[in-house]
C-alpha positions as CSV (number, residue, x, y, z in Angstrom):
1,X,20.6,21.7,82.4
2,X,21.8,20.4,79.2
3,X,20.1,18.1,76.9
4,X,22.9,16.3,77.0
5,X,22.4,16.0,80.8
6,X,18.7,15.2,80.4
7,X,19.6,12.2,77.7
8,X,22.2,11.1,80.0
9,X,19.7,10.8,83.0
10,X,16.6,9.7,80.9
11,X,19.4,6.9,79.6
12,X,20.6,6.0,83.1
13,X,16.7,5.9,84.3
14,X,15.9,3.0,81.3
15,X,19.0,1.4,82.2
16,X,17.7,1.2,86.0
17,X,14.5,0.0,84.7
18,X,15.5,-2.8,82.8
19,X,18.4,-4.0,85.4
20,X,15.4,-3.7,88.4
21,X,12.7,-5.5,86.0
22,X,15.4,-7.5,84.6
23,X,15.4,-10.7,87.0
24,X,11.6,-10.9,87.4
25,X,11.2,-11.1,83.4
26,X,13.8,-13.9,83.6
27,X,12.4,-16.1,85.9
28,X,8.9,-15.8,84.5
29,X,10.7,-16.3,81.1
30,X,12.5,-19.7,81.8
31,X,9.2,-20.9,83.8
32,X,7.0,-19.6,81.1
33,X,9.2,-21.7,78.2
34,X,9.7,-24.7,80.7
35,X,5.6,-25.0,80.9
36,X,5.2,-24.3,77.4
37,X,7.0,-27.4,76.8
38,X,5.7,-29.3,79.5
39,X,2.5,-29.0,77.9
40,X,3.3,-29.5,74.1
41,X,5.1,-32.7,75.3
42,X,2.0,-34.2,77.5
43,X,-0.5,-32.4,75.5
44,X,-2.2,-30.9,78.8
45,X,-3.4,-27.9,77.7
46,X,-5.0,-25.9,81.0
47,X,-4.7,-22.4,81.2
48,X,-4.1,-22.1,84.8
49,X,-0.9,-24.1,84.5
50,X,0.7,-21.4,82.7
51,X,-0.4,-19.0,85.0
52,X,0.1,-20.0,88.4
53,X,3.5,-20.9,88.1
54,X,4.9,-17.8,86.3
55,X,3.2,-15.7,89.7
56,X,4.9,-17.9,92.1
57,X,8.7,-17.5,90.2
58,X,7.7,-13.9,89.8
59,X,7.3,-13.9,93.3
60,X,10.2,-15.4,94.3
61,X,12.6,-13.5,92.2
62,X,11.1,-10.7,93.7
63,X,11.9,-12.1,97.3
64,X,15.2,-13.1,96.1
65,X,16.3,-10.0,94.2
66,X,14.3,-6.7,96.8
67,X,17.2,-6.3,98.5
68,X,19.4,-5.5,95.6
69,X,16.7,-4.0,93.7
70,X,16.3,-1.7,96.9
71,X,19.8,-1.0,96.9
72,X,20.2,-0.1,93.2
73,X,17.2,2.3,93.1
74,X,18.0,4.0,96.6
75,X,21.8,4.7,95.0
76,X,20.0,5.7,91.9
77,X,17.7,8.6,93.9
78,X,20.8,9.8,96.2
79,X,22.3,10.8,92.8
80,X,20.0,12.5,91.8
81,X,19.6,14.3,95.3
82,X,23.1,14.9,95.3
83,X,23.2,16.5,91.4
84,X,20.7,18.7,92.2
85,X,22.9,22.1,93.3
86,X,24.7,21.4,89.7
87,X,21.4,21.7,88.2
88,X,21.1,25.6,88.2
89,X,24.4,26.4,86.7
């Protein structure tokens, strides 16, 4: 195993990371900045309303984006499975 390898793979691993986390952080984003002005606009300044809302669009993109996200990291794993005899050379 090269360190070349291992940057490679710890590479690939943040890359998987951040394309997996990637859609949740979005939606929580958008909903986030859409309360944000919601509030500086009406001047309703309750802390649950920020709150409450970026959970539920968390949750959805979740719901929305498993299957994918299930896809990507199972690929991801068989990989590594698969790269393991080429480890020992």
């Amino acid at each position: 195993m090269t360190p070349e390898y291992v940057l490679a793979l710890g590479r690939e691993a943040v890359m998987l990371t951040l394309m997996v986390s990637g859609p949740m952080l979005l939606f929580g984003l958008i909903i986030g900045l859409t309360i944000s002005i919601l509030q500086a606009v009406t001047q309703i300044h309750e802390m649950t309303l920020t709150f409450i809302p970026k959970i539920v669009a968390v949750a959805v993109a979740l719901v929305i984006f498993l299957p994918w996200m299930i896809t990507i990291i199972v690929d991801f794993t068989r990989s590594l499975f698969i790269s393991i005899p080429t480890l020992a050379s």
